[in-house]
N, C-alpha and C positions, 0 to 999 in steps of 0.2 A: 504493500500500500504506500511502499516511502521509503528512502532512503535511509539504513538505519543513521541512527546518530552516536554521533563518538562516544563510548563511555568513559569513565574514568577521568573527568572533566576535573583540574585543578581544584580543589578544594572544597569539592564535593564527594563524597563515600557513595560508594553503588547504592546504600539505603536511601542514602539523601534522593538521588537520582530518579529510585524507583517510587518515590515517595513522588515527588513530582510529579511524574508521568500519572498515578493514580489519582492525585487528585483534578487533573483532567478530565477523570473518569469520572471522579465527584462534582466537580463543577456543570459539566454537560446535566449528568442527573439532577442536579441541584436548580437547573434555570430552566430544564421542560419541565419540573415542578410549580416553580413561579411563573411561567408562560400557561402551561393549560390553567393554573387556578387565575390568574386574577388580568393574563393576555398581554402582561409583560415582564421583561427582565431588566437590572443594570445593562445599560448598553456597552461600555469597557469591556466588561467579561463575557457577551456576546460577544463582541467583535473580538475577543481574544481566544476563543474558542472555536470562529468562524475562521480564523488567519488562520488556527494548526493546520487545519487543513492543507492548506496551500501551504505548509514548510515542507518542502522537499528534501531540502539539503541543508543540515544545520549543524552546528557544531558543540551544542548544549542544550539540554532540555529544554530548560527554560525560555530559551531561545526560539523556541517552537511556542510558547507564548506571548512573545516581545521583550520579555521578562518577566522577572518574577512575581509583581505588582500584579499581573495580566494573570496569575492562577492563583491570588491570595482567596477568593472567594471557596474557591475550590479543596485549598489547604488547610481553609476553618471547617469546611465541610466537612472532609476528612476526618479531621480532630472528631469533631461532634460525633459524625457517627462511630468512630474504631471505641471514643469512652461512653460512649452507649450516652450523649445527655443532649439526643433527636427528639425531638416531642414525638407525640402518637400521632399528629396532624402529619406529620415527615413519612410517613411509614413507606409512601409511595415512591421517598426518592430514595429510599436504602433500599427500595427492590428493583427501580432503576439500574442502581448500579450494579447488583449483581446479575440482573438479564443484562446490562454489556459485557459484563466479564464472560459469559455465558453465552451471548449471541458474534461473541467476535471470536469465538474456536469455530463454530458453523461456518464465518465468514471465510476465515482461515484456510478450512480444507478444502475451499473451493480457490485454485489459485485462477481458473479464469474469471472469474467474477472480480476476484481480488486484481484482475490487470484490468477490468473495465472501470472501474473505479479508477483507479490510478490516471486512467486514461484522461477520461472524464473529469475528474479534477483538475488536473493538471489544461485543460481547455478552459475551463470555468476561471483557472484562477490568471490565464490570459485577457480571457477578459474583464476581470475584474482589477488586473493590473492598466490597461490601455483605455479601459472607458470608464473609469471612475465610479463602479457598481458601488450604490449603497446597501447596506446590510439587508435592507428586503430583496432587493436585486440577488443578491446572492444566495439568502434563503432561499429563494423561490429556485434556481439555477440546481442548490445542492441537496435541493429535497426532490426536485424530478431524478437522479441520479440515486439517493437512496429508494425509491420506489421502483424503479426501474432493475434495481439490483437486490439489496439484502428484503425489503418488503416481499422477496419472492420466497425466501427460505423459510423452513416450514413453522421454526420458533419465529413467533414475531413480538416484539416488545406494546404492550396495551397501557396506555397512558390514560391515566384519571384527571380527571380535573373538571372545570364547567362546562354544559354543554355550550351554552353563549359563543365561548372561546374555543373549543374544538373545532367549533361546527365552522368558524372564520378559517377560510383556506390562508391566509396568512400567518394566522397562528399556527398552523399545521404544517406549512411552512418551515416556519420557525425550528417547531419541534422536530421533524423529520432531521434538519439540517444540525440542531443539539445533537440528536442520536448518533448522527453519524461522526460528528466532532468527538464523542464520546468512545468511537468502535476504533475510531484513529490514536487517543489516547489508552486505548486498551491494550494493542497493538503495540505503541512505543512501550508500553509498563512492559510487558512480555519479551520485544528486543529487550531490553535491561535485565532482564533476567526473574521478571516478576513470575510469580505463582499462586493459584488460588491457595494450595495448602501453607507456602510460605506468610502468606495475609493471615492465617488461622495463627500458625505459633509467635509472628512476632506482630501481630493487634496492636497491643499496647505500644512496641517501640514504635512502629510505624504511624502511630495516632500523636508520640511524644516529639516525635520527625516532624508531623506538619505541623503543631503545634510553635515549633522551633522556630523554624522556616518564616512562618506567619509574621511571629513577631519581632523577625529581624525587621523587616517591613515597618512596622509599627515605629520600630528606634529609626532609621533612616529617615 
């Protein structure tokens, strides 16, 4: 789906690394949460979740967000959910993210779907470089492409929220194009070396990682 990215990036530990990449995975779950209930997100962290996309070739994680600033949302995410203190209102975006984790192995074994995509993106984000696509321009662009592709696989992720707001082909939009921001960071976590069972025993450090992360942010 991407050109992997360097690991072992100065000053950052493979945890750090994978931490990041997962909260990518958080962030996307975290803002089709706030998109289907109330039909909008912070724009920042759309549009920084909208850009992984199109990072092709990068030479640090975070740099496939702009920076670090660009997956803070995602990092607190993170946090909340690994120390378990997500309200019961949240339930839908901690199952978000385990159907990406979950719908991006399906994605995975299919490598020609996985080069139509590739494809496909990398068109989208020509044009999004040359004609100055704004964020609905581009939802609407990366949500025909996820529909055209993983929308076809047999698990498919079923998103909650208002009907009002579902039923708005641009919030749907929206969402399609989170999902797939979200199969892209699943992807990098798993280059890095990520795994579902390794998320099981080290929970807590990985929850004390975004955590960390976060609030370097905060002192800058």
């Amino acid at each position: 789906m991407s050109a992997p990215v360097e690991a072992g990036q100065p000053g950052r530990s493979g945890l750090d690394e994978q931490t990041i990449a997962l909260a990518g995975v958080a962030q996307a779950a975290r803002l089709v949460d706030q998109v289907s209930r109330t039909g909008s997100c912070p724009p920042a962290f759309l549009q920084a979740s909208l850009n992984s996309l199109f990072a092709f070739d990068t030479d640090s994680v975070e740099a496939v967000y702009g920076g670090l600033p660009g997956i803070k949302l995602g990092l607190d995410t993170l946090a909340m959910v690994l120390h378990n203190q997500h309200s019961p209102e949240q339930r839908d975006m901690v199952r978000y993210i385990f159907n990406l984790l979950y719908l991006e192995r399906k994605f995975s074994a299919d490598p020609a779907m996985m080069a139509v995509v590739r494809s496909r993106l990398q068109h989208a984000s020509f044009r999004a470089e040359h004609f100055a696509a704004h964020s609905k321009d581009i939802c609407h662009s990366v949500s025909g492409i996820y529909q055209d592709t993983l929308s076809n696989l047999k698990f498919r992720i079923k998103v909650s929220g208002s009907a009002q707001h579902l039923q708005n082909s641009q919030t749907a939009d929206t969402i399609r194009a989170l999902l797939l921001a979200g199969i892209r960071a699943t992807f990098l976590w798993r280059q890095l070396g990520g795994r579902r069972w390794k998320l099981v025993l080290q929970r807590r450090a990985i929850g004390a990682r975004a955590q960390r992360l976060s609030r370097e942010l905060d002192v800058i």
